[in-house]
C-alpha positions as CSV (number, residue, x, y, z in Angstrom):
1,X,0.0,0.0,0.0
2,X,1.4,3.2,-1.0
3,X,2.1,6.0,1.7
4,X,-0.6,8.8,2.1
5,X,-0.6,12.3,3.1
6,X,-3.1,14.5,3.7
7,X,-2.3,17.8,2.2
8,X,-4.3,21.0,2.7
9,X,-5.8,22.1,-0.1
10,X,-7.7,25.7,1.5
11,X,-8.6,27.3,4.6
12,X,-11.2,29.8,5.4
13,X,-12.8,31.6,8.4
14,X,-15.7,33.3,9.8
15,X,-16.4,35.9,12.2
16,X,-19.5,37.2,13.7
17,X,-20.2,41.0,12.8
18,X,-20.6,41.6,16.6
19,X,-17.4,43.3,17.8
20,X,-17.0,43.5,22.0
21,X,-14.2,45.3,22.7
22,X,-12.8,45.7,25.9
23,X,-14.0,49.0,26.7
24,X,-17.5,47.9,26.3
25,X,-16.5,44.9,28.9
26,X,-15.6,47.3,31.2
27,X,-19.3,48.6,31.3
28,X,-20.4,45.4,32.0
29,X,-18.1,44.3,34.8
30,X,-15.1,46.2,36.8
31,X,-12.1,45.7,34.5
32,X,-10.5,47.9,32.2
33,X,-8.8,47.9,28.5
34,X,-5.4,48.2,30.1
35,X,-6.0,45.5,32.8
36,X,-7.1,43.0,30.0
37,X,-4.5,44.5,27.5
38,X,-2.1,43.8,30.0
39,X,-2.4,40.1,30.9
40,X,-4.0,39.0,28.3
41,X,-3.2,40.7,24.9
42,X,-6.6,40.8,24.0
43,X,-8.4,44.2,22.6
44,X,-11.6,43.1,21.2
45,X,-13.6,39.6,20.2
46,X,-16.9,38.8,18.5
47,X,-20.1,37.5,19.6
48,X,-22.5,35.3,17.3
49,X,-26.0,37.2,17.0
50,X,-29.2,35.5,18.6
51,X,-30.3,32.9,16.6
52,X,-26.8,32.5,15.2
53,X,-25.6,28.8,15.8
54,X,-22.2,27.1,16.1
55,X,-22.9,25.1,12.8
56,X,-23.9,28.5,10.9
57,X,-20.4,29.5,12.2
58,X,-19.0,26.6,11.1
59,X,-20.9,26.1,7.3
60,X,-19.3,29.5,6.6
61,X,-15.9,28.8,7.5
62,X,-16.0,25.1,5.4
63,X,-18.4,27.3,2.6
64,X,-14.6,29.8,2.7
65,X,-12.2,26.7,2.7
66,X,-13.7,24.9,-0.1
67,X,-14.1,28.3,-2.3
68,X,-9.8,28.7,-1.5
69,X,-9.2,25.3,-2.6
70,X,-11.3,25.8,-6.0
71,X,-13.4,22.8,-4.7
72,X,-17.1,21.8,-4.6
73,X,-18.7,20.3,-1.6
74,X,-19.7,17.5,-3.4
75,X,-15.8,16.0,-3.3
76,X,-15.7,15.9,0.5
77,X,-16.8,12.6,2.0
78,X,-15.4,13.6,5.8
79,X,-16.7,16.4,7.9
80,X,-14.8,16.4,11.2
81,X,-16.2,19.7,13.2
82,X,-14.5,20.3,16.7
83,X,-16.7,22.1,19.3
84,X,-17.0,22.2,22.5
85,X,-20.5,24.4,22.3
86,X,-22.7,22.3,19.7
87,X,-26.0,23.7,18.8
88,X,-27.4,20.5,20.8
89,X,-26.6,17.9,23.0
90,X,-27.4,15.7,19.7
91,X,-26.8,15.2,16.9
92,X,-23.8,17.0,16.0
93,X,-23.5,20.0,14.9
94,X,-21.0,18.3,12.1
95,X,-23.8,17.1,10.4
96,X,-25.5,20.4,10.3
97,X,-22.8,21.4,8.0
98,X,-22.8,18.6,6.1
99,X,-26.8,19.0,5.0
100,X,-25.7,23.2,4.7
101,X,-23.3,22.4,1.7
102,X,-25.6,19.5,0.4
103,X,-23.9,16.7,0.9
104,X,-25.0,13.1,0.9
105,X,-22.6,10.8,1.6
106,X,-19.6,9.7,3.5
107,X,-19.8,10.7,7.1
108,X,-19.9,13.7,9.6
109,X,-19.1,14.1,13.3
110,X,-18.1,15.8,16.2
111,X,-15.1,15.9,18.0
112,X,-14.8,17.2,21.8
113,X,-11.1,18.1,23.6
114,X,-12.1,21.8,24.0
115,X,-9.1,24.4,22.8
116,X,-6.8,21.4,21.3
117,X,-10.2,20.3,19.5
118,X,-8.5,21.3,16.2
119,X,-5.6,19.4,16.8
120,X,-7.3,16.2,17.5
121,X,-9.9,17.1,14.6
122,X,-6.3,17.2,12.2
123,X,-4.8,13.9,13.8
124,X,-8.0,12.5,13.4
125,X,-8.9,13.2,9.9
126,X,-5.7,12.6,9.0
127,X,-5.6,8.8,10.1
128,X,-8.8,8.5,8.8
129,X,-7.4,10.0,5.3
130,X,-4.6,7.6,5.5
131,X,-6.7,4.4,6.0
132,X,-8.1,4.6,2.9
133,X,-11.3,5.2,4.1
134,X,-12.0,8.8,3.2
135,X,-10.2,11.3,0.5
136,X,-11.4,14.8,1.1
137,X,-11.9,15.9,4.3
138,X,-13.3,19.6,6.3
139,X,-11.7,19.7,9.4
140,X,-13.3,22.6,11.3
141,X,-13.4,24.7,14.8
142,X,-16.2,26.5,15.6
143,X,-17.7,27.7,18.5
144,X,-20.0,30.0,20.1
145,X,-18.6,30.5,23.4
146,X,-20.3,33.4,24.5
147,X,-23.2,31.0,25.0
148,X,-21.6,29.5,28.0
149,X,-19.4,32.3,30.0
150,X,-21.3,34.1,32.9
151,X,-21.0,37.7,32.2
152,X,-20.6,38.6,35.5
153,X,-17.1,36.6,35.9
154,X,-14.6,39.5,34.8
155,X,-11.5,36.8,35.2
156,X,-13.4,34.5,32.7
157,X,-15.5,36.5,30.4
158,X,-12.8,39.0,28.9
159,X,-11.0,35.9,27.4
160,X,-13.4,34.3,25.0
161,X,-15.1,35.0,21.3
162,X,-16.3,33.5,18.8
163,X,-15.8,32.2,15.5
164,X,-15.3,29.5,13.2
165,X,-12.3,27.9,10.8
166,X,-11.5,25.3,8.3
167,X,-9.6,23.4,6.3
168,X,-9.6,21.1,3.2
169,X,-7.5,18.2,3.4
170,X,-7.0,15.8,0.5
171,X,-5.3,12.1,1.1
172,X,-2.6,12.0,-1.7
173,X,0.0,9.7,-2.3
174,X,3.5,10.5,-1.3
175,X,4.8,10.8,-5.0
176,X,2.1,13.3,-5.6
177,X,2.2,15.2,-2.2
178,X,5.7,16.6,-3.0
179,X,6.5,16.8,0.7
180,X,3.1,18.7,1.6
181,X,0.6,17.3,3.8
182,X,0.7,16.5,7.7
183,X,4.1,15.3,8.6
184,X,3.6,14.0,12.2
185,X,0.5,14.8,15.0
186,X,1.1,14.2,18.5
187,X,-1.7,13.8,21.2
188,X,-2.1,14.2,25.1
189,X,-4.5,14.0,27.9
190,X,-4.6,14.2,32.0
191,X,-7.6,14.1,33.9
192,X,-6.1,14.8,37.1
193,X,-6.3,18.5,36.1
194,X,-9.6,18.5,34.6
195,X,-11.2,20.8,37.7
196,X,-8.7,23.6,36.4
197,X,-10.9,24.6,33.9
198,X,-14.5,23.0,33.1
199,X,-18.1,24.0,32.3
200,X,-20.2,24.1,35.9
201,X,-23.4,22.1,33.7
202,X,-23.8,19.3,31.3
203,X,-26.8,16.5,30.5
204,X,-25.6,13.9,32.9
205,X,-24.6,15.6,36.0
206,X,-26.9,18.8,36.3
207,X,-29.0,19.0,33.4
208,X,-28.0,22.2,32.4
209,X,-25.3,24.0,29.9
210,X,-23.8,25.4,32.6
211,X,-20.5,28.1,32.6
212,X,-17.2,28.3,32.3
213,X,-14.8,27.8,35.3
214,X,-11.4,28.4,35.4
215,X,-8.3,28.5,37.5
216,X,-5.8,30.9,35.4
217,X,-3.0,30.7,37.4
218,X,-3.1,26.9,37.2
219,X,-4.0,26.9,34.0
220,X,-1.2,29.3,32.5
221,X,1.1,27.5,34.9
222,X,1.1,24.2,32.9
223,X,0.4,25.7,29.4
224,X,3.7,26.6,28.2
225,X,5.5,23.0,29.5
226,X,2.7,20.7,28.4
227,X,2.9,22.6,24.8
228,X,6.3,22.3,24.5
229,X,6.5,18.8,25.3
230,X,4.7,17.9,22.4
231,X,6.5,19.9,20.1
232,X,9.2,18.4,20.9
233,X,8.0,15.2,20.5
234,X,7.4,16.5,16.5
235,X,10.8,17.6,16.1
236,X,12.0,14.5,17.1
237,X,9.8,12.6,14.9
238,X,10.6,14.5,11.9
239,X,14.4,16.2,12.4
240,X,13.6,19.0,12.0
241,X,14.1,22.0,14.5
242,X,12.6,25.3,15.7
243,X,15.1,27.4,13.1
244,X,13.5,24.7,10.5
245,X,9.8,26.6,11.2
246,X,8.3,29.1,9.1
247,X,5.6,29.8,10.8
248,X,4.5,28.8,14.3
249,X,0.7,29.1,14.8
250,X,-0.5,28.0,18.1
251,X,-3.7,28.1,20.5
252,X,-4.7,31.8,20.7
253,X,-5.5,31.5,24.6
254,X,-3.0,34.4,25.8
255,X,-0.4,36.5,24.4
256,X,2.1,35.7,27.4
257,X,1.3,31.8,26.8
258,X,1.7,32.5,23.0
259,X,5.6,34.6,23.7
260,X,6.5,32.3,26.4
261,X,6.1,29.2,24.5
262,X,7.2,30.7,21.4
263,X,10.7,31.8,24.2
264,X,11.4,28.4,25.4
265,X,11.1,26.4,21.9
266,X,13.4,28.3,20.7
267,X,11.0,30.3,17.9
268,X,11.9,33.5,16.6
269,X,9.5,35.9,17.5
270,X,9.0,37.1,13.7
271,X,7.9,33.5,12.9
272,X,4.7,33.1,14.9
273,X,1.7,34.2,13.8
274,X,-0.5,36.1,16.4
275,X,-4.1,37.1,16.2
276,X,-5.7,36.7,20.3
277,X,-5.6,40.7,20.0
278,X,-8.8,41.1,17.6
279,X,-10.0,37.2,18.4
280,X,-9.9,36.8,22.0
281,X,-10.0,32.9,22.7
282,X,-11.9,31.1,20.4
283,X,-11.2,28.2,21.7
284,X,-11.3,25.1,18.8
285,X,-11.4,27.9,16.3
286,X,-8.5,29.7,17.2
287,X,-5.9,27.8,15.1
288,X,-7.8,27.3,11.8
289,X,-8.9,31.3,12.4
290,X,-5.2,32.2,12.7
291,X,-4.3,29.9,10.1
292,X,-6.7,31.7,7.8
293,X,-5.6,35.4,9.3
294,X,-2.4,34.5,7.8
295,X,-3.1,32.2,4.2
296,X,-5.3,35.1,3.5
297,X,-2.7,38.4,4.3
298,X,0.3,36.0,2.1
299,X,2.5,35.3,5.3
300,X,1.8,31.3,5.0
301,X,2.9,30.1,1.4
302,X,2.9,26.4,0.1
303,X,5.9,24.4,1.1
304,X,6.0,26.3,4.2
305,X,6.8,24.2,7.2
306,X,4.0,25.1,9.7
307,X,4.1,23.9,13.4
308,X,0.7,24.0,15.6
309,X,0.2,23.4,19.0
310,X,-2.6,23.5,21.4
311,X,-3.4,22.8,25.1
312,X,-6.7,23.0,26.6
313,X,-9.3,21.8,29.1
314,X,-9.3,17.9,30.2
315,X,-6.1,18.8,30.0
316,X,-6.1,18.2,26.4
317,X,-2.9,19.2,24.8
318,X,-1.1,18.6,21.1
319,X,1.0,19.6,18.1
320,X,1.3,18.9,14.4
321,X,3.6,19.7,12.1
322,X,2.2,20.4,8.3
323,X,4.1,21.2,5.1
324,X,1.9,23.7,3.7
């Protein structure tokens, strides 16, 4: 059997017109732009409209990726969304999208590790695409997160946005990848630490949606050496090295997370493509929305080496490495 790779063909995005910026926050609760600014790096994030759902958020961001890659919706047979705020409790929201862009065959689902949902949505697909089983597949991250803060939390509900992003991935043979395509994913889980940061609700314990908790100290404490862990774990897989990187694009949690991880990897600042500042934390959709941020402004080209990483709630934590 000859080796497969799944190479991105496109990405897209979508953001809510709704812009909260942090001087508005600070009419709601007692915080300030240069408190948030400050620890945070965040100066504004958007909000989904009533009515508006994760999967509209998503059908967008797939309807973007599939119009950069010059392809129709009717060659995908995977639609892997990762969410962590699906329009229900069932089905998912994936197949939302799927009946949106009017497909009627292969297979659509949902995939849950909160902020690294996009990196387990990629590792996924991408074994998937390499089985055989599948040959085009939309991996995105959307979410609505807004639905599920409590507005009166100022340590919680200055972080968060939303919006959605996506990719096209196509399983090619090695010969025909020209060293594109995912080159290694790497995956990691702890449930001791899963009270750090968690939604207070859920069907099976109170019945309810519930909010966001978190403990930020805790939370920023273990970020950077979980990430890095990973990334090395790429590097070694691979051979290659942080001055081998074009572009670093990780979880858009928090600008000091972002610069500290970027610090002890070894990345050169100039390399790592930023966009918490206009986002917030999108959570799943951070990556893919960056990703977009910088396909679209000409920063990422193809055969660009591009390293991702991810840690969030579980903890969930992971990194791939893609040739663009």
């Amino acid at each position: 059997m000859k080796e497969i790779r799944s190479v991105v063909l496109g990405c897209g995005s979508y953001l809510p017109e709704r812009v909260l910026t942090n001087h508005d926050l600070a009419k709601m609760v007692d915080t300030s732009d240069e408190w948030i600014v400050q620890r945070t790096g965040i100066h504004e994030r958007r909000i989904a409209a009533p009515g508006e759902l994760t999967s509209d958020l998503g059908l967008k961001a797939a309807q973007a990726a599939l119009a950069d890659a010059g392809r129709d919706a009717s060659e995908v047979d995977l639609v892997l969304m990762a969410t962590s705020t699906p329009d229900q409790t069932f089905p998912a929201s994936a197949v939302s999208v799927q009946a949106g862009l009017g497909i009627q065959h292969g297979a659509a689902f949902d995939l849950q590790a909160v902020c690294s949902g996009f990196i387990y949505a990629l590792a996924t697909a991408d074994g998937l695409l390499k089985s055989g089983a599948f040959k085009r597949a939309l991996v995105i991250g959307a979410e609505t997160f807004s639905r599920i803060l409590d507005w009166t939390d100022r340590t919680t509900c200055v972080l968060f946005g939303d919006g959605a992003g996506a990719v096209l991935l196509e399983a090619r043979p090695i010969e025909l990848a020209e060293d594109r395509g995912i080159l290694t994913a790497h995956l990691r889980s702890d449930g001791r630490y899963k009270s750090k940061l968690y939604v207070d609700g859920g069907p099976s314990s109170t019945g309810t949606v519930g909010h966001l908790r978190m403990e930020g100290r805790e939370v920023f404490r273990h970020a950077v050496g979980m990430v890095t862990d990973v990334v090395q774990d790429a590097f070694a897989a691979t051979g290659y090295t942080a001055e081998d990187i074009d572009w670093f694009v990780p979880h858009q949690a928090n600008k000091r997370i972002i610069d500290s991880s970027a610090h002890k990897l070894g990345i050169d600042p100039a390399k790592v493509v930023t966009t918490v500042g206009m986002h917030g934390n999108t959570s799943a959709a951070s990556i893919p929305l960056a990703l977009a941020t910088a396909r679209a402004d000409g920063r990422i080209k193809v055969g660009d080496l591009v390293l991702l990483e991810a840690m969030g709630g579980g903890f969930t934590w992971g990194a791939v490495l893609l040739r663009w």
